[in-house]
N, C-alpha and C positions, 0 to 999 in steps of 0.2 A: 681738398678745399683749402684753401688761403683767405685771411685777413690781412688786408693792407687797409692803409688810412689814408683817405683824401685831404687833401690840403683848401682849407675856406678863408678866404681871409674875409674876414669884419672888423671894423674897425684898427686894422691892423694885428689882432687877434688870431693864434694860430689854436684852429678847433679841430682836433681828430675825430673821424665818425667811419664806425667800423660799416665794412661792406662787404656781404658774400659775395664770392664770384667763384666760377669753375676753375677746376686748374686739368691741363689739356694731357697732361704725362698720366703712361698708363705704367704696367709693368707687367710683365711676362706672369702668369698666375696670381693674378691679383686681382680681386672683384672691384669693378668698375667705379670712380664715385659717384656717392650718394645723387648730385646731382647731374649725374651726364646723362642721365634717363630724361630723355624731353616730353612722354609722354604725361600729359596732366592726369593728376590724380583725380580718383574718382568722388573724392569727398575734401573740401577744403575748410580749411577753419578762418581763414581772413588774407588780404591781398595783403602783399609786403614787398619789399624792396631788400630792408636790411633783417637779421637777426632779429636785433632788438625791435622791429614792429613786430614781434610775435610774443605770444604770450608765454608763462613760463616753463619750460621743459616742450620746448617746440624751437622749429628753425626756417629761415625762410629757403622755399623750393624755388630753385630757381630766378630767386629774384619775382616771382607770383604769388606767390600761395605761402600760407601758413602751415608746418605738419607737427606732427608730434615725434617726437626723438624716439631710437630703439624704446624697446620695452617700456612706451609709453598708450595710452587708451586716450582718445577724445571722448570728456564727456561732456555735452552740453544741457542746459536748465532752461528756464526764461528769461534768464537773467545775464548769464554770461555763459562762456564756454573756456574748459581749461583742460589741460595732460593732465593725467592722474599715471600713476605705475601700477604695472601691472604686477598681478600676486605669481609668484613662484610656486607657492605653497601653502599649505593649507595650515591657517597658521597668520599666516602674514596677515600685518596693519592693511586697512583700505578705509576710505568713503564711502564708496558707491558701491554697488552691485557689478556692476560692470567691468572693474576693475579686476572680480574674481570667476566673471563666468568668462573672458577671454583664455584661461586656463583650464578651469574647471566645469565649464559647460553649464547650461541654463539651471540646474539643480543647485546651484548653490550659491550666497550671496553675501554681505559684508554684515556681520551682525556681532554689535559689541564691538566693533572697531576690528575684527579682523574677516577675515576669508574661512566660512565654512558651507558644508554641505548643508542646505536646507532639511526642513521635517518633513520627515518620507522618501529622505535618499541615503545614501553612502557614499565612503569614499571606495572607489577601487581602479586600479592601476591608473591612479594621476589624472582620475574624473569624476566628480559628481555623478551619480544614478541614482536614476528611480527604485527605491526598495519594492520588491515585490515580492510577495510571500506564496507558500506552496497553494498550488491549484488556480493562481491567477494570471492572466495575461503579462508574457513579457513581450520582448522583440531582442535582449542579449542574455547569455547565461551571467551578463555581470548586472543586469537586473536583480536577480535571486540572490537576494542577501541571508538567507538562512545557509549556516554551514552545510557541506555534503548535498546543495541542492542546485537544479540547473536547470536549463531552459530548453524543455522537447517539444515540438510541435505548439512551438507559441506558448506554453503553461510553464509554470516553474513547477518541478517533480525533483523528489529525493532521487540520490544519484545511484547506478547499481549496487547490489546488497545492503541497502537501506529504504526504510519507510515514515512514514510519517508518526510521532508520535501523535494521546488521543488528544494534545489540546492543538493540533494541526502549526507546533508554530516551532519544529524544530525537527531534523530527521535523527534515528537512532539505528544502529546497525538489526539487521533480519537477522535473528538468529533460528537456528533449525532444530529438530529434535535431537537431543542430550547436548547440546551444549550450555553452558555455564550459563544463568541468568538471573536477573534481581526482580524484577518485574514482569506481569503476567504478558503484558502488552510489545515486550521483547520478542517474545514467541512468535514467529509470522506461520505457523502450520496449523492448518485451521482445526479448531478445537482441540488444541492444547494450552496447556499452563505451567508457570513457572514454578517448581516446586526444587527450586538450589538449580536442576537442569530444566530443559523444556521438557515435558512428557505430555503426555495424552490427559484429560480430564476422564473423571472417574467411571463417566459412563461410557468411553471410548477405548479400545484396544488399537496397540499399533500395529499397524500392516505389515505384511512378511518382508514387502521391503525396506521398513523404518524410516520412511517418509511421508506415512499418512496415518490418520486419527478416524480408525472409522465407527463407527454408531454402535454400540453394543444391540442386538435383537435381544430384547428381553422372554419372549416366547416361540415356539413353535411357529411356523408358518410367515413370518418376519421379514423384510429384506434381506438380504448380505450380501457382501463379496468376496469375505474369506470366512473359511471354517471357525477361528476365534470367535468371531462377532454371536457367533451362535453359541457355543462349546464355556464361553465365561459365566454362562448362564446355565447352561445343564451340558454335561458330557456327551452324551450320549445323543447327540446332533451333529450335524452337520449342513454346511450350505450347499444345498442341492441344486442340480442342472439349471432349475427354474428359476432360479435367483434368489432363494428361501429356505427358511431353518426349514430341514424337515429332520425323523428318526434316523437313526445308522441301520444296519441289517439288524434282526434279530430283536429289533422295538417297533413299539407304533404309538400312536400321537395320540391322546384324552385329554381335549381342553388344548392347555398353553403347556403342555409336557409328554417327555416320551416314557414309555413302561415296556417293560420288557416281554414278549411276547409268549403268553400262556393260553393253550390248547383245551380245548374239551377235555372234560377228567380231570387233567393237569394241577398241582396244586396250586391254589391262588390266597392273597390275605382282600382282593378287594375286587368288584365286577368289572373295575379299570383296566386291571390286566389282563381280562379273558378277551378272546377274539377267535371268528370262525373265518372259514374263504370269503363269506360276505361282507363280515365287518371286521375292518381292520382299524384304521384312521379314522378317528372323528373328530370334528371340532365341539362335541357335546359330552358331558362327564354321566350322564344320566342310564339307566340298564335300561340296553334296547334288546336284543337279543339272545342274551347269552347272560349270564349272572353267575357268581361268585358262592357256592350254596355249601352249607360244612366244610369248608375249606376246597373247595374242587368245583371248576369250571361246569357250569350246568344251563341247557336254556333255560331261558327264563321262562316266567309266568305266560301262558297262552303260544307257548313252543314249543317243536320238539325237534329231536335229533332225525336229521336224513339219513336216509339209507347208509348213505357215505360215511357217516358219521362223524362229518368235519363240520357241519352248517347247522344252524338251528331254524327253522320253519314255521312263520305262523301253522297253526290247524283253526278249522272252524266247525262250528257244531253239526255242521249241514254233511261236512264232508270227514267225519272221521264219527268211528262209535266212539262212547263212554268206552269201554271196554280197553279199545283199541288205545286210548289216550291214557287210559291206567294204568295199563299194560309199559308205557311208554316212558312212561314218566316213575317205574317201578325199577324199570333198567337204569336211567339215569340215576336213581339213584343207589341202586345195587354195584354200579361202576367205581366207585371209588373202595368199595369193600374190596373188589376184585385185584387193586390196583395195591390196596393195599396188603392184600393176599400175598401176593404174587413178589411184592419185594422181601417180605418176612421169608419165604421159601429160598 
């Protein structure tokens, strides 16, 4: 582009008046000039002729149209219309709003006299966004302005091995059992707590693989999945086929416990521990068959011993003599004499 001056004479008066005009030389990789583009712009700010009909930081196109210079914004009022510069940076002096969102995109606007990001956004990589916090709708992961968090299936979610701490407004690394930790909320394994490492909470045992917290059984008959969950609670259990505390060999179950299994005769300190072929397991602590009588396993009241002499049997008046139930009940208790006989020998 060239200015040259025309020559006017008035009154004899030589007046220079500058005039844009194209200049026709191009050069071998050189972008074209400004105005050899004949195509009119799609927005005009005033007709002109020269430069100076244009307002300030603008130039005339063409000898048409008014535009605003590089890194210049049109912004117009009711009033008038002028160039404003556009903000580089966030940071930079403005006016208008405008001035800062040709940079920074519609989040952000001129306040205080410079260019920042409006309330509810951030800055990130040389743009205004919408701040969006964990669990709410975004459309980029440079929406999620909380550290270590990003944008999955539209929601802003902490990013792998991390979770949301409890007041939901920042992610903190997942830590697993035994590693180091300050806070109980650290712990991502369910039903554990921080105790210097993650471990298990008190009512829980950890799994033979050391990656799960399972439910301590406090009695007999209980869920489980591995033999601890039973066994923290009494030894002499185990988690059975069924999915349940039940006795080991050589116990059986009274109540929410196992006891060790004692025979007709056999010594006993309580009727807990007696048991014949018919009763073995019970979930009731009370003497049903068999009772605990001077220290040696004996039916009980309104029973007697069978033939076999492993099982205790109702009798009833109808079907056995006196005789025959005195008789019966004179053995039982003649058996431990015998028993004890027999070991002194």
């Amino acid at each position: 582009m060239t200015t040259i001056g025309t020559v006017v004479g008035i009154s004899r008066l030589l007046v220079l008046v500058p005039v844009t005009v194209c200049a026709t030389i191009s050069y071998v990789d050189q972008q074209p000039p400004r105005c050899s583009d004949r195509t009119p712009p799609s927005q005009t700010l005033a007709k002109c002729q020269y430069d100076d009909d244009c307002m300030k930081n603008a130039y005339c196109w063409n000898q048409e149209t008014c535009l605003c210079k590089d890194n210049y914004i049109a912004y117009k009022n009711r009033t008038h219309v002028e160039c404003l510069r556009v903000a580089k940076a966030i940071g930079d002096s403005c006016e208008e709003d405008i001035q800062c969102h040709v940079t920074f995109a519609p989040y952000s606007e001129c306040r205080q006299s410079i260019c920042q990001c409006s309330d509810g956004s951030h800055y990130e990589e040389g743009r205004c966004y919408k701040s969006v916090g964990l669990g709410f709708p975004c459309q980029t992961h440079r929406n999620c302005y909380i550290k270590d968090s990003y944008c999955v299936t539209g929601f802003c979610a902490c990013t792998l091995r991390y979770h949301p701490n409890p007041r939901n407004d920042g992610c903190i690394p997942s830590l697993e059992l035994g590693s180091k930790c300050s806070n109980d909320y650290e712990c991502v394994t369910e039903n554990s707590r921080c105790v210097g490492n993650c471990s298990c909470k008190v009512d829980h045992v950890l799994s033979s693989d050391g990656k799960r917290c399972l439910k301590v059984s406090n009695s007999v008959g209980e869920p489980c999945q591995e033999d601890s969950q039973c066994q923290l609670f009494q030894l002499e259990t185990e988690c059975g086929t069924s999915g349940k505390c039940s006795c080991i060999e050589d116990y059986h179950q009274r109540g929410s416990i196992c006891l060790r299994d004692r025979f007709l005769n056999e010594r006993c300190q309580t009727h807990k521990e007696c048991i014949t072929d018919t009763y073995r397991n019970s979930n009731f602590t009370d003497v049903m068959n068999v009772d605990c009588i001077n220290g040696f396993c004996t039916c009980a009241t309104n029973y007697i011993m069978a033939e076999e002499l492993y099982d205790c049997i109702r009798y009833s008046d109808n079907g056995a003599t006196t005789a025959a139930v005195t008789w019966q009940r004179l053995l039982q208790g003649l058996a431990p004499l015998f028993i004890a006989s027999f070991s002194i020998l």
